[in-house]
DOTIRO-431747 format. One record per residue: x negated, y negated, z negated of N, C-alpha, C, O in turn; residue number from 0; residue in one letter. Coordinates in Angstrom, 3 decimals. Atoms other than C-alpha are relative to their C-alpha. Last residue first. Example, Ala and Ser with C-alpha at 12.3 -4.5 7.8 and 13.67 -1.06 7.14 Angstrom:
# DOTIRO-431747
(node (0.820, 1.190, 0.060), (-13.670, 1.060, -7.140), (0.770, -1.090, -0.730), (0.261, -2.198, -0.899), 1, 's')
(node (-0.890, 1.190, 0.000), (-12.300, 4.500, -7.800), (-0.900, -1.200, 0.000), (-1.936, -1.181, -0.665), 0, 'a')
# end
This chain:
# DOTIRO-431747
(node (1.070, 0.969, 0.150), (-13.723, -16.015, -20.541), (-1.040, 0.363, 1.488), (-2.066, -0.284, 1.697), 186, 'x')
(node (1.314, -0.766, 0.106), (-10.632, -13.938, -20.085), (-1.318, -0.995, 0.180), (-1.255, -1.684, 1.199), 185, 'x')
(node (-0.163, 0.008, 1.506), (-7.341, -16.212, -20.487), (-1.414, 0.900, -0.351), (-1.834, 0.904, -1.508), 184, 'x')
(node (-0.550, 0.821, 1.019), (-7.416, -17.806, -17.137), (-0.100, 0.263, -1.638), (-0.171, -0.619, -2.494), 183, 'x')
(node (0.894, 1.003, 0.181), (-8.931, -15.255, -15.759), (-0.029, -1.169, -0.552), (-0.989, -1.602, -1.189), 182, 'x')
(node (0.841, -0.682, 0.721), (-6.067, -12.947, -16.281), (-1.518, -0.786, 0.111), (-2.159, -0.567, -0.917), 181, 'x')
(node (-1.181, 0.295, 0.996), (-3.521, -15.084, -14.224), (-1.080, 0.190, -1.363), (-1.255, -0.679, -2.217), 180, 'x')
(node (0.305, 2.050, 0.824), (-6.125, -15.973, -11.791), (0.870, 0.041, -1.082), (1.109, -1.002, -1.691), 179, 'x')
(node (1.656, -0.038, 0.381), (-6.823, -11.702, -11.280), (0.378, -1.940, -0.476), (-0.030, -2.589, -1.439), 178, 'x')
(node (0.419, -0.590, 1.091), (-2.810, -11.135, -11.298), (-0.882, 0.011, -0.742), (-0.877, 0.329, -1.931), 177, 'x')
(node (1.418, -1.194, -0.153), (-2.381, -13.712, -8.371), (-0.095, 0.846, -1.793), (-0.239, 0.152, -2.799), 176, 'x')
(node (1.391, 0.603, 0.183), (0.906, -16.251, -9.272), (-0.773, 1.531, -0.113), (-0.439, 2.512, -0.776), 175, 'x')
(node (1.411, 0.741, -0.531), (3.963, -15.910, -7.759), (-1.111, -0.357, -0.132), (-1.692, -1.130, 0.631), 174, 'x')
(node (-0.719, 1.085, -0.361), (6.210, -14.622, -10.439), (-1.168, -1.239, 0.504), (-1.851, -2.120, -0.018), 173, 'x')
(node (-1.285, -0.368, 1.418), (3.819, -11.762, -11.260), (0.461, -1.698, 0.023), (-0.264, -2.631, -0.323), 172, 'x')
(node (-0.800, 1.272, 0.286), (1.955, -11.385, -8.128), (0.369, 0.095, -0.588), (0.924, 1.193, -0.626), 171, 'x')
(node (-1.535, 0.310, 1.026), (-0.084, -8.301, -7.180), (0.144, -1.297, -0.573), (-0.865, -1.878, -0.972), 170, 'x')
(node (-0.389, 0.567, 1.553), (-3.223, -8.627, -4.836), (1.194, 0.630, -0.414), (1.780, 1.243, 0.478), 169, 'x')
(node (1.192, 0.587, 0.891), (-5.000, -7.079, -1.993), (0.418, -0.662, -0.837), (-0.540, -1.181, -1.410), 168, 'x')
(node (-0.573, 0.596, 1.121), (-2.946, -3.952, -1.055), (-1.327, -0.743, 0.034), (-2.450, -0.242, 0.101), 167, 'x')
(node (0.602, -0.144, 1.149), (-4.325, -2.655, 2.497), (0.777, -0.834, -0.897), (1.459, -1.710, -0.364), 166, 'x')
(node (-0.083, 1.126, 0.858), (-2.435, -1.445, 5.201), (-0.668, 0.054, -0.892), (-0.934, 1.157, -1.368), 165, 'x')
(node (0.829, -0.187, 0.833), (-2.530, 0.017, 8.833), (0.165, -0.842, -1.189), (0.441, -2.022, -0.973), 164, 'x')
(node (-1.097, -1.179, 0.906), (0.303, 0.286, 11.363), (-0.625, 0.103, -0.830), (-0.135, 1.052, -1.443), 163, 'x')
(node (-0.084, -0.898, -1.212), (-1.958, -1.895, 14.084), (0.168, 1.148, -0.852), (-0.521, 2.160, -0.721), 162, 'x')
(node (0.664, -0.130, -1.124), (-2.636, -4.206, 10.992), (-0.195, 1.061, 0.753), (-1.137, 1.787, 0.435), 161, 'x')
(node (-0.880, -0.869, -1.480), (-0.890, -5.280, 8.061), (-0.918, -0.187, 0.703), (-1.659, -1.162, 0.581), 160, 'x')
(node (0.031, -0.228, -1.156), (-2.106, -6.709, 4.762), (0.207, 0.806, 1.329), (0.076, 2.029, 1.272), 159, 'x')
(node (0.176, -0.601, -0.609), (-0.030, -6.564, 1.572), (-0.642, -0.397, 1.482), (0.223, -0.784, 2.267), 158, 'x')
(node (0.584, 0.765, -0.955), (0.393, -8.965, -1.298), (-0.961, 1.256, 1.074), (-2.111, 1.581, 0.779), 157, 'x')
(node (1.551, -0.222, -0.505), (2.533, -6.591, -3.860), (-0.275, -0.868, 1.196), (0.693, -0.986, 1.947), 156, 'x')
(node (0.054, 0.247, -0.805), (5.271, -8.528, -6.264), (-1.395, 0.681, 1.169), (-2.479, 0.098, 1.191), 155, 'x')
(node (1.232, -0.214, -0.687), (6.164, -8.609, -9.183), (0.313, 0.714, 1.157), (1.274, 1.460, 1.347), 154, 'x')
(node (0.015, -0.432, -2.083), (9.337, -10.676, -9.747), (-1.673, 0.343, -0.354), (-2.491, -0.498, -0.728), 153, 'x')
(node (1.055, 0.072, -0.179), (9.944, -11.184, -14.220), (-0.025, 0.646, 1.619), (0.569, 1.693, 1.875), 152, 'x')
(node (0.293, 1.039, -1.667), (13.402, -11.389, -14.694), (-1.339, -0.233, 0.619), (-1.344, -1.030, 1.557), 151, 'x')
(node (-0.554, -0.537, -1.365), (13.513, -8.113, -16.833), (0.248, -1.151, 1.268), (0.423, -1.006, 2.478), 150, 'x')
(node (-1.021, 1.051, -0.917), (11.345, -9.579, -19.224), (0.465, 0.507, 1.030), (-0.242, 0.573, 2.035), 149, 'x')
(node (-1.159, -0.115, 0.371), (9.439, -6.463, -20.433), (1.126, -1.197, -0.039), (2.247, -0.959, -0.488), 148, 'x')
(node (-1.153, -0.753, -0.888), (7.266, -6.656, -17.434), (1.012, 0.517, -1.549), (1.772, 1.464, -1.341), 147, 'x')
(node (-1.072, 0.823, -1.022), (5.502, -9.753, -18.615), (1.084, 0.876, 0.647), (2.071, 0.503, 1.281), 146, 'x')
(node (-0.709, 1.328, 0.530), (3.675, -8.643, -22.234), (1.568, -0.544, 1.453), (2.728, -0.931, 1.307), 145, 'x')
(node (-0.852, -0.922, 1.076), (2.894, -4.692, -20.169), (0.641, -1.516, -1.176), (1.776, -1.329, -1.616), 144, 'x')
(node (-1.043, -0.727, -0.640), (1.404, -6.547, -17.540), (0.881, 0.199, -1.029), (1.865, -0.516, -1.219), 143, 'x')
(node (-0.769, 0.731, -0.525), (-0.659, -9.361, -19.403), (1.236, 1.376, 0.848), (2.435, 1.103, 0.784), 142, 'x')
(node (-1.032, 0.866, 0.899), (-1.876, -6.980, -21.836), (1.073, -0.723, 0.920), (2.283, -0.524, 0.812), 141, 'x')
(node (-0.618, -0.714, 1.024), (-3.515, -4.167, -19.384), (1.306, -0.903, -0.564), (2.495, -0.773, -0.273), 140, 'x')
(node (-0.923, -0.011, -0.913), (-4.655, -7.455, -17.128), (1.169, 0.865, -0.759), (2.303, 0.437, -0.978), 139, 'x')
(node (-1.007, 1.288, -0.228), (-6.568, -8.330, -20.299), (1.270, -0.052, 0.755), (2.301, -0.620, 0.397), 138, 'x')
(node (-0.864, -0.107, 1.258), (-8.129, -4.552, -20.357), (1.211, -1.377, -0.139), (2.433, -1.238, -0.193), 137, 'x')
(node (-1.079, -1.565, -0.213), (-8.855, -4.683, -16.308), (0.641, 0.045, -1.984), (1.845, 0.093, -2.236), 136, 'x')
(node (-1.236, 0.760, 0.228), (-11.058, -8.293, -16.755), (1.549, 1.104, 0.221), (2.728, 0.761, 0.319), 135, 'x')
(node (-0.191, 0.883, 0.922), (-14.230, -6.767, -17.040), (1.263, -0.643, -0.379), (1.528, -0.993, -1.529), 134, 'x')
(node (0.186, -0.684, 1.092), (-13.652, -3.379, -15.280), (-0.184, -0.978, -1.061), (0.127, -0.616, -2.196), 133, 'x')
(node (1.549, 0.206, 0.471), (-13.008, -5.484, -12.130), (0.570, 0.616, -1.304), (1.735, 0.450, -1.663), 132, 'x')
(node (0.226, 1.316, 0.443), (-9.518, -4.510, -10.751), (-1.506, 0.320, -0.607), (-2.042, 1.423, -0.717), 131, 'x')
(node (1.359, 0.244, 0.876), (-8.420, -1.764, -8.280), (-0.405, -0.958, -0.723), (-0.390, -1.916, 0.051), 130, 'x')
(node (1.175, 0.894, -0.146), (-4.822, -2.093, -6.993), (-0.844, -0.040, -1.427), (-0.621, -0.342, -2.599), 129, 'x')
(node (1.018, 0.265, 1.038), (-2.693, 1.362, -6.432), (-1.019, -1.409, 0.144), (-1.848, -1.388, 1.053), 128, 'x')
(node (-0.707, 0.180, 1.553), (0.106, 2.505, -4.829), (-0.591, -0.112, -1.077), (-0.287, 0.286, -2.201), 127, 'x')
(node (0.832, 0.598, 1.266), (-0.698, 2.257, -1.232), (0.536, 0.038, -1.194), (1.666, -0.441, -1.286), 126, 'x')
(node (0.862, -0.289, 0.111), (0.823, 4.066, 1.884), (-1.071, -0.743, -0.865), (-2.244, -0.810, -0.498), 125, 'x')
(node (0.776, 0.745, -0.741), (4.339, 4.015, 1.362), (-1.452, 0.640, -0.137), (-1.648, 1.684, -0.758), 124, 'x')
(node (1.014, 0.017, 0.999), (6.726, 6.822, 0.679), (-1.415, -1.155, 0.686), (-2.008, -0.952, 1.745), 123, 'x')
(node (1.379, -0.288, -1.040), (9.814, 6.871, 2.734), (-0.814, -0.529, -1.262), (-0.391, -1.218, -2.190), 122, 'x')
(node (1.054, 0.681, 1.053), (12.698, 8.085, 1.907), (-0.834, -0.141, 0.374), (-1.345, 0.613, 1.202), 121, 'x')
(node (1.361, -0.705, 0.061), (15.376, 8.569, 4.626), (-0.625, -0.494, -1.197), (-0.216, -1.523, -1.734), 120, 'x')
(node (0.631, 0.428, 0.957), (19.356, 8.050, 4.404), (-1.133, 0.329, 0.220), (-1.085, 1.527, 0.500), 119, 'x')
(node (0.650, 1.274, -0.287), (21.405, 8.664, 7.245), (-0.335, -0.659, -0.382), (-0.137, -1.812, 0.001), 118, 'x')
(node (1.253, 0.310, -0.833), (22.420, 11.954, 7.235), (-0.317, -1.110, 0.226), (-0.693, -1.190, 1.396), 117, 'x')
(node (0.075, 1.015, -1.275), (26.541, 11.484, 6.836), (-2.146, 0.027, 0.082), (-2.646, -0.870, 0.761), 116, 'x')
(node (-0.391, -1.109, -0.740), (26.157, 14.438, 3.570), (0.120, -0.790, 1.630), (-0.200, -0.024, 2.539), 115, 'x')
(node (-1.163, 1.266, -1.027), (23.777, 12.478, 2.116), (0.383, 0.754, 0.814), (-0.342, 1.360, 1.604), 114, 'x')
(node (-1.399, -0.132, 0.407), (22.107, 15.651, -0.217), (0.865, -1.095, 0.272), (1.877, -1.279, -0.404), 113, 'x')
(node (0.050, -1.410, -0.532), (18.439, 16.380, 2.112), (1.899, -0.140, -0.565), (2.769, 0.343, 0.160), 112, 'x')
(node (-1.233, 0.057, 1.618), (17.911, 12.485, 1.993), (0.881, 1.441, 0.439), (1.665, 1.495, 1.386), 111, 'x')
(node (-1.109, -0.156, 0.161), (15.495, 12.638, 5.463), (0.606, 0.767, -1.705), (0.388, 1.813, -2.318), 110, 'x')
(node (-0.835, -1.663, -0.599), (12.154, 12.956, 5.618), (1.448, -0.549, -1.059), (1.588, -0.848, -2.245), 109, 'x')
(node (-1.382, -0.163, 0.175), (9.537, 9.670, 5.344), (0.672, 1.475, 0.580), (0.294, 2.186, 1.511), 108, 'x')
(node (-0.416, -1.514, -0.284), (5.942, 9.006, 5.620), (1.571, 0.090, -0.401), (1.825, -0.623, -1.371), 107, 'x')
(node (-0.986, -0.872, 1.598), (5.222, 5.256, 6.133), (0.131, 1.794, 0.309), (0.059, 2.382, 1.388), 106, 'x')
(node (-0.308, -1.566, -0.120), (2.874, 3.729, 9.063), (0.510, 0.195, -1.494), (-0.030, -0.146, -2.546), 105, 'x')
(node (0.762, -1.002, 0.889), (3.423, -0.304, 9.016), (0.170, 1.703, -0.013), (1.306, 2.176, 0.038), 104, 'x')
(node (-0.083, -0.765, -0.081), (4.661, -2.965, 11.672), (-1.050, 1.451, -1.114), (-2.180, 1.889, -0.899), 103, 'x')
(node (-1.461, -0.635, 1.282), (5.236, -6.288, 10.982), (0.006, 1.125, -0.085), (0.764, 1.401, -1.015), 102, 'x')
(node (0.639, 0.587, 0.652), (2.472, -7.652, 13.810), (0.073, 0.530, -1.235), (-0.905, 0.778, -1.940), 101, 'x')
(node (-1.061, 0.950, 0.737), (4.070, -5.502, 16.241), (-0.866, -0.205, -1.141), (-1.517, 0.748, -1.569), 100, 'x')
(node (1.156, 1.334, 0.261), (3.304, -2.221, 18.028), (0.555, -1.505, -0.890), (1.715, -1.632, -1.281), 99, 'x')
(node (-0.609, 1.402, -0.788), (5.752, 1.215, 17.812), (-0.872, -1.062, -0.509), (-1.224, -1.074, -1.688), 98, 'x')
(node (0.170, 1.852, -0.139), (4.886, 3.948, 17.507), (0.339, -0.674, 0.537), (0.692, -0.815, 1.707), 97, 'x')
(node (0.853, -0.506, -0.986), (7.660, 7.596, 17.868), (-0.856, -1.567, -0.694), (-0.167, -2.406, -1.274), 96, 'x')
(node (0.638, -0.611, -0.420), (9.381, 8.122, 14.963), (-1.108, -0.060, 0.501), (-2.143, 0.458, 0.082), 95, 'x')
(node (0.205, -0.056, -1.131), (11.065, 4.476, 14.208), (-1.235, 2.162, -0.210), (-2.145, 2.175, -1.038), 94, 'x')
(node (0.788, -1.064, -0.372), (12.215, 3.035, 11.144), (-0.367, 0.852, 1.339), (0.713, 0.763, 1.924), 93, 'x')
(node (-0.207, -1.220, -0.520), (13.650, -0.246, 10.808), (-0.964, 1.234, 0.050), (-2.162, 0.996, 0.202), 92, 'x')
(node (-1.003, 0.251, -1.169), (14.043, -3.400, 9.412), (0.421, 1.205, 0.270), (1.555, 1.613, 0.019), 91, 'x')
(node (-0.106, -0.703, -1.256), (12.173, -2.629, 6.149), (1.457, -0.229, 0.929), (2.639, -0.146, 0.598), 90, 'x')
(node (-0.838, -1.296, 0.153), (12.134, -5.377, 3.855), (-0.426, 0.457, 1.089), (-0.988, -0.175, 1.984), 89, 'x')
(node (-0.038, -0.837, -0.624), (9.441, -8.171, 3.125), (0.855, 0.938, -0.408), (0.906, 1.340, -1.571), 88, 'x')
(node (-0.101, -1.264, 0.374), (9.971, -10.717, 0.689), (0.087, 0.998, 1.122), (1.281, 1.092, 1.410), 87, 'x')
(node (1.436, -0.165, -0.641), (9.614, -14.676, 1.721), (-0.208, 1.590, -0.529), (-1.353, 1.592, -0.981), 86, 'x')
(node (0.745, 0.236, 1.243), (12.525, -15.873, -0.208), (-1.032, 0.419, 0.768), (-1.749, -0.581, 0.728), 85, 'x')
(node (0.205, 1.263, 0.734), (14.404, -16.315, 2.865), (-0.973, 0.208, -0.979), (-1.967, -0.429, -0.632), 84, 'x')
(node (-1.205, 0.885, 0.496), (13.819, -12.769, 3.969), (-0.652, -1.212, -0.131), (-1.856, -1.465, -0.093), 83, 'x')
(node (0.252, 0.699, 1.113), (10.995, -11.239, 5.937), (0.883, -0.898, -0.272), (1.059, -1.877, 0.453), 82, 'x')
(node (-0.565, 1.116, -0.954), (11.112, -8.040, 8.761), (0.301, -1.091, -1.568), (0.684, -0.464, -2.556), 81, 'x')
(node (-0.991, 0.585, 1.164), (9.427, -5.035, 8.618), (0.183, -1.667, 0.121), (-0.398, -2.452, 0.871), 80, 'x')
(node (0.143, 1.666, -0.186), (9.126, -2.623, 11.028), (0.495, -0.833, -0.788), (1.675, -0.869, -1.136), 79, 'x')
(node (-1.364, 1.116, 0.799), (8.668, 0.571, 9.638), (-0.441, -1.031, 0.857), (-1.597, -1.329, 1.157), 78, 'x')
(node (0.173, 1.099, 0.077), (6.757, 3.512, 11.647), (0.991, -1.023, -0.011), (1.939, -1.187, 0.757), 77, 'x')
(node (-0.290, 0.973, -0.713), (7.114, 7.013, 10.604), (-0.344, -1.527, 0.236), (-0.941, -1.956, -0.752), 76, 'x')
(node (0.265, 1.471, -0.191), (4.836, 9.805, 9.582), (0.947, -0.662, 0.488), (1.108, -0.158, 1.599), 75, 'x')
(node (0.622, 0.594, -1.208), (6.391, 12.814, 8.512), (-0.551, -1.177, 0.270), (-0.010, -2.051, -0.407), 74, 'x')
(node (-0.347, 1.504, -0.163), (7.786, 13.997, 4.755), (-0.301, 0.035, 1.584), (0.115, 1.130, 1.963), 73, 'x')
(node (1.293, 0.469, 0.310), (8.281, 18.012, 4.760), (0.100, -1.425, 0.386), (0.984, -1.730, 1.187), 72, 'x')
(node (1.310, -1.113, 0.735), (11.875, 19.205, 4.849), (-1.182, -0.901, 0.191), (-0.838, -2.073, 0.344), 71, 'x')
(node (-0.492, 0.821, 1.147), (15.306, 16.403, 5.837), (-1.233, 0.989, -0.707), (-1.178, 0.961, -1.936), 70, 'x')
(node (-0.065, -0.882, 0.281), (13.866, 16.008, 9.559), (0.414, -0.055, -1.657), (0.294, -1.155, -2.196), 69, 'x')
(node (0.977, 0.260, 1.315), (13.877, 12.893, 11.216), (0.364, 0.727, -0.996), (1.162, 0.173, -1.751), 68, 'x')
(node (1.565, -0.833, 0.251), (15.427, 13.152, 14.278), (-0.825, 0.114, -1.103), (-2.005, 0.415, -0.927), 67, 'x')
(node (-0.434, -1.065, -0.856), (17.338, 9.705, 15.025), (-1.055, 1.236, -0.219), (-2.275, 1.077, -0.168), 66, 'x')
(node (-0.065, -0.432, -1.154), (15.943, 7.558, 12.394), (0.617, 1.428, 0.811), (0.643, 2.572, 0.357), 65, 'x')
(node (0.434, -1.384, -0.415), (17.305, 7.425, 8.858), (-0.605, -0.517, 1.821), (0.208, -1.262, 2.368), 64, 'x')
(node (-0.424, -0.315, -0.764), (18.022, 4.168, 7.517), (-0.754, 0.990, 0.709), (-1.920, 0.764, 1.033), 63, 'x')
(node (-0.602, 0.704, -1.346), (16.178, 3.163, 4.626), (0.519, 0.870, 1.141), (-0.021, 1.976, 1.138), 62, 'x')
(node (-0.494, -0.387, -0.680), (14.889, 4.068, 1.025), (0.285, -0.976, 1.274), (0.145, -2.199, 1.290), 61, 'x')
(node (0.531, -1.071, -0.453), (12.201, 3.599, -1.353), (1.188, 1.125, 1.108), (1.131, 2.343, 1.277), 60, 'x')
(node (-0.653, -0.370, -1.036), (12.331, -0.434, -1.521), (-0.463, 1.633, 0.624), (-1.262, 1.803, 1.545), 59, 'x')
(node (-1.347, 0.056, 0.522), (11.227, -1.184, -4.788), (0.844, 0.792, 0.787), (1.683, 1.608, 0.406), 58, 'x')
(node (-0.368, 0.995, -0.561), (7.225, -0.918, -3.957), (1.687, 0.607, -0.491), (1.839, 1.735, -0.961), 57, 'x')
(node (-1.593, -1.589, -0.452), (5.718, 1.780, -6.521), (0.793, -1.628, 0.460), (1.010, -2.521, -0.358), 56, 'x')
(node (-0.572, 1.094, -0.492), (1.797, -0.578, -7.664), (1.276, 0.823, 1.006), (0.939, 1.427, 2.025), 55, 'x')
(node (-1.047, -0.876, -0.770), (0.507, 1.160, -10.311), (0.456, -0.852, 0.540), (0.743, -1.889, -0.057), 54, 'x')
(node (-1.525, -0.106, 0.471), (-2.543, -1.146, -11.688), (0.669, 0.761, 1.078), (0.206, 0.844, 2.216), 53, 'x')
(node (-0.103, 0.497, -1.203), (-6.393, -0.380, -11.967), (2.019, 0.009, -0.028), (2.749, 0.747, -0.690), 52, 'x')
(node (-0.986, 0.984, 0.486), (-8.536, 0.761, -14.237), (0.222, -0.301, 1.032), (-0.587, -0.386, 1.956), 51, 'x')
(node (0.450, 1.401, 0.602), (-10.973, 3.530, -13.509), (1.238, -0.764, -0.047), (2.220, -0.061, 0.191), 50, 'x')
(node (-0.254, 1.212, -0.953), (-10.438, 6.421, -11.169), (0.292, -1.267, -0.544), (0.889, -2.106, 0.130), 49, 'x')
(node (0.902, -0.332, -1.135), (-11.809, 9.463, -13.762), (0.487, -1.352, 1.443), (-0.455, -1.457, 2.228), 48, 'x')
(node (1.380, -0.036, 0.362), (-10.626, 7.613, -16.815), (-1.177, 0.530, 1.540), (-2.260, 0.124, 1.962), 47, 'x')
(node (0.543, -1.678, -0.523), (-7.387, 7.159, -15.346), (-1.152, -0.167, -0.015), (-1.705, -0.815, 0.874), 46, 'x')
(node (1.263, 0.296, 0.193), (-5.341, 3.995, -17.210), (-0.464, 1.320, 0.358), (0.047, 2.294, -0.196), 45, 'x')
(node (0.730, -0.328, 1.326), (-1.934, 2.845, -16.660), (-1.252, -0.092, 0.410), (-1.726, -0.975, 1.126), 44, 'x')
(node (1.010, -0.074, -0.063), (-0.162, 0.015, -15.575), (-1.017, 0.849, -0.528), (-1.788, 0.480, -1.414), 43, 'x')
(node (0.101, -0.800, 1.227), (3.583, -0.036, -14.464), (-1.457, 0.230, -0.165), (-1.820, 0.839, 0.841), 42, 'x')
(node (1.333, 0.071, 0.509), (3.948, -2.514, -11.839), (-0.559, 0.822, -1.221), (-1.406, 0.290, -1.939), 41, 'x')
(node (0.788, -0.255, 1.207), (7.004, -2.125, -9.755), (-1.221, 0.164, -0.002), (-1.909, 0.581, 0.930), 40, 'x')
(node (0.713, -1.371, 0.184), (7.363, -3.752, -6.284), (0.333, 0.275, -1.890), (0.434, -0.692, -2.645), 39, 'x')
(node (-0.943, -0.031, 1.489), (9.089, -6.708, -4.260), (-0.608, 1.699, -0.381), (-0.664, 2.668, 0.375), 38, 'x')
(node (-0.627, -1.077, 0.460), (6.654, -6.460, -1.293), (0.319, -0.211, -1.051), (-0.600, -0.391, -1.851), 37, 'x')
(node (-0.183, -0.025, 1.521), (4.799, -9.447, 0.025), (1.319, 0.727, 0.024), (2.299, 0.375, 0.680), 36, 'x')
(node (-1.309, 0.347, -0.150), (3.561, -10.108, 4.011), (-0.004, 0.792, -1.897), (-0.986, 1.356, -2.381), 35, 'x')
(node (-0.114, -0.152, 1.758), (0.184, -10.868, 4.650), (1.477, 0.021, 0.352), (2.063, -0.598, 1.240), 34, 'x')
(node (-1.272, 0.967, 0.571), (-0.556, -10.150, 8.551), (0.243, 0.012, -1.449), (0.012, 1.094, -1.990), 33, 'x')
(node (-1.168, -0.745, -0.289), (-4.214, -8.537, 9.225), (1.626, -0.852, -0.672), (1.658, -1.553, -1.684), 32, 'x')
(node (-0.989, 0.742, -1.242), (-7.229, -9.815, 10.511), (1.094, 0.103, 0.099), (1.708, -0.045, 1.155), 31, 'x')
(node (0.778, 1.386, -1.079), (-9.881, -10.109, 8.124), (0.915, -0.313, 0.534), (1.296, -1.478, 0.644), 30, 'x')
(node (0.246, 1.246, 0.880), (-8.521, -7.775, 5.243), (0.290, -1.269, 1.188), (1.136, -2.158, 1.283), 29, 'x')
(node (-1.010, 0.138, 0.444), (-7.388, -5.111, 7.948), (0.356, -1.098, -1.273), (1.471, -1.500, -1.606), 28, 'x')
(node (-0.680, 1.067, -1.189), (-10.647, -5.685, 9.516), (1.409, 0.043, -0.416), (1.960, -0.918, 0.120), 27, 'x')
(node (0.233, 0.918, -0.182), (-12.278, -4.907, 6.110), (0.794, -0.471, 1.343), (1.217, -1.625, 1.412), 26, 'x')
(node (-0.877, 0.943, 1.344), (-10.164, -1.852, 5.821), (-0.708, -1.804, 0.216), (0.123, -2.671, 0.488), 25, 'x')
(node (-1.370, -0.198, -0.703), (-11.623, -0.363, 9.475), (1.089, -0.957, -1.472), (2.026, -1.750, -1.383), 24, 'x')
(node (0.239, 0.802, -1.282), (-15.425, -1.100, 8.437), (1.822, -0.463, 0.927), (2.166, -1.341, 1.718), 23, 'x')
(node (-0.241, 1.098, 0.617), (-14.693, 0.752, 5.003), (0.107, -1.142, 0.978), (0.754, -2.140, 0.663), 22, 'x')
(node (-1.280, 0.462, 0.707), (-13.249, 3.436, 6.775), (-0.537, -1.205, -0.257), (0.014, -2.123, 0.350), 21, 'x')
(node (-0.750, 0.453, -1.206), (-16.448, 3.082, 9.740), (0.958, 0.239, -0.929), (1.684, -0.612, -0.415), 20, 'x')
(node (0.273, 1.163, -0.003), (-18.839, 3.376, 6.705), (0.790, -0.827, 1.249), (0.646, -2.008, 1.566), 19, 'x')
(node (-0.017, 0.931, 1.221), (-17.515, 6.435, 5.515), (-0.260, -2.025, 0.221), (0.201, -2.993, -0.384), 18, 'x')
(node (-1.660, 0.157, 0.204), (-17.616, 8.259, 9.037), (0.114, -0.704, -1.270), (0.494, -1.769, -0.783), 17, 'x')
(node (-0.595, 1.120, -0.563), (-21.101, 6.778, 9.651), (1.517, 0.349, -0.009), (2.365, -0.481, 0.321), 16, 'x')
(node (-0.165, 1.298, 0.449), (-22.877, 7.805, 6.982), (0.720, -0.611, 0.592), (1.140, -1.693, 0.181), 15, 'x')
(node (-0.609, 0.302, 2.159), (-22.286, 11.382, 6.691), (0.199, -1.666, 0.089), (1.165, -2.235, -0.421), 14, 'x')
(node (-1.578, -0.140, -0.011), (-22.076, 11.672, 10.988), (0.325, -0.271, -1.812), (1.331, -0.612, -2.433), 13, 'x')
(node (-0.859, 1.460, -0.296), (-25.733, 10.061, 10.811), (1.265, -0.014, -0.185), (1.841, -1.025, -0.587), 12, 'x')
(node (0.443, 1.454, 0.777), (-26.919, 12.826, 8.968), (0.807, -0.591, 0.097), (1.800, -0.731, -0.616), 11, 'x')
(node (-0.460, -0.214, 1.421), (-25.222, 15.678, 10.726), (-0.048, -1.062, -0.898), (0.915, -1.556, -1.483), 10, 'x')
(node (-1.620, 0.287, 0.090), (-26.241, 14.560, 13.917), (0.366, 0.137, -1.108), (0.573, -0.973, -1.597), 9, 'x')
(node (0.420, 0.973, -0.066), (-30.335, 14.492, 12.642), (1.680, -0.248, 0.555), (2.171, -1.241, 0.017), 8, 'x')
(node (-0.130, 0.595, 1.172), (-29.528, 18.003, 11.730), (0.288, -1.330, -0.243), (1.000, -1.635, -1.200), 7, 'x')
(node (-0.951, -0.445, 0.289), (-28.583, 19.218, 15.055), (0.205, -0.506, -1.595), (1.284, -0.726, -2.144), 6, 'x')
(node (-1.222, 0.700, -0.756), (-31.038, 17.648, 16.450), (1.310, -0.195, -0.645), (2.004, -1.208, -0.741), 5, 'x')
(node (-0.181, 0.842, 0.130), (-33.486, 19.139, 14.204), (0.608, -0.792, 0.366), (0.710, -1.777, -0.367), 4, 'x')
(node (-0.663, 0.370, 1.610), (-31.789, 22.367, 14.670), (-0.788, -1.005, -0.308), (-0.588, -0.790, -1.503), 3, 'x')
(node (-1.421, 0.293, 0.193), (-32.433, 21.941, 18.593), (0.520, 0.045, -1.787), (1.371, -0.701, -2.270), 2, 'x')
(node (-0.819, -1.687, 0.675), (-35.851, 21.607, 17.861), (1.424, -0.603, 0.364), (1.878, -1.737, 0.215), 1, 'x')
(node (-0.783, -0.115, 1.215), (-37.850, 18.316, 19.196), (0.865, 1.258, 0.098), (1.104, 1.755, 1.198), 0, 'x')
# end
């Protein structure tokens, strides 16, 4: 065999198998990963080129600065987060360097450039979007935009965790799943 068939025949496999090792890496973050629930906004629009699907901007976009944590370009840090009475995840803490832990999620964060005491960070999570079936995505449309002008209305993101990794798999609108809310009224 040719070294440029070799060379091709890597190429290949490397297309399929970096793609199929993300989705391989989210499924174990489905399978095996801690649920914990984020107090969030839900604002819902609509992007023709990335399909229907709701904004999901968690509440909590600040916390305690770590030691070091620069106030110019974001960085990775790692939150530990830690779960009230009501069952709501906050951030405990932030951390630079990793750190392990069931609770533990990668955020980007940089320092609150106009706290003159330094000890404000923002941190930007790593999801802000859940995908919905294209059949039941206009309904959801209604039901958001009917429930979030009640200002007591709690949504809510259902987040898995795993070795700093996360996936969004539902939103909650006063505890109940977004997809059974909308199935309910979609045939």
């Amino acid at each position: 065999m040719k070294p440029a068939w070799i060379i091709f025949a890597l190429a290949a496999l490397a297309q399929w198998f970096v793609p199929l090792f993300g989705v391989w890496q989210h499924e174990q973050v489905i399978a095996r990963g801690v649920t914990v629930k984020i107090r969030c906004f839900a604002p819902d629009p609509y992007d023709p080129l990335r399909g229907r699907y709701l904004a999901v901007s968690p509440r909590e976009t600040s916390a305690a600065a770590p030691p070091g944590l620069s106030s110019g370009e974001p960085v990775p840090v790692w939150a530990t987060l830690t779960s009230a009475e009501d069952g709501l995840a906050t951030i405990e803490s932030l951390s630079l360097e990793p750190v392990a832990g069931p609770t533990v999620i990668r955020l980007t964060a940089r320092r609150n450039t106009w706290d003159d005491d330094q000890g404000t960070a923002f941190v930007r999570w790593p999801f802000d979007r859940l995908y919905l079936n294209e059949r039941i995505a206009p309904e959801a449309d209604r039901v958001m935009a009917e429930r979030l002008r009640d200002e007591s209305t709690v949504v809510v993101a259902e987040v898995r965790l795993l070795d700093g990794r996360a996936v969004l798999t539902d939103v909650l609108i006063d505890g109940k799943p977004i997809r059974e809310i909308v199935k309910q009224k979609v045939p």
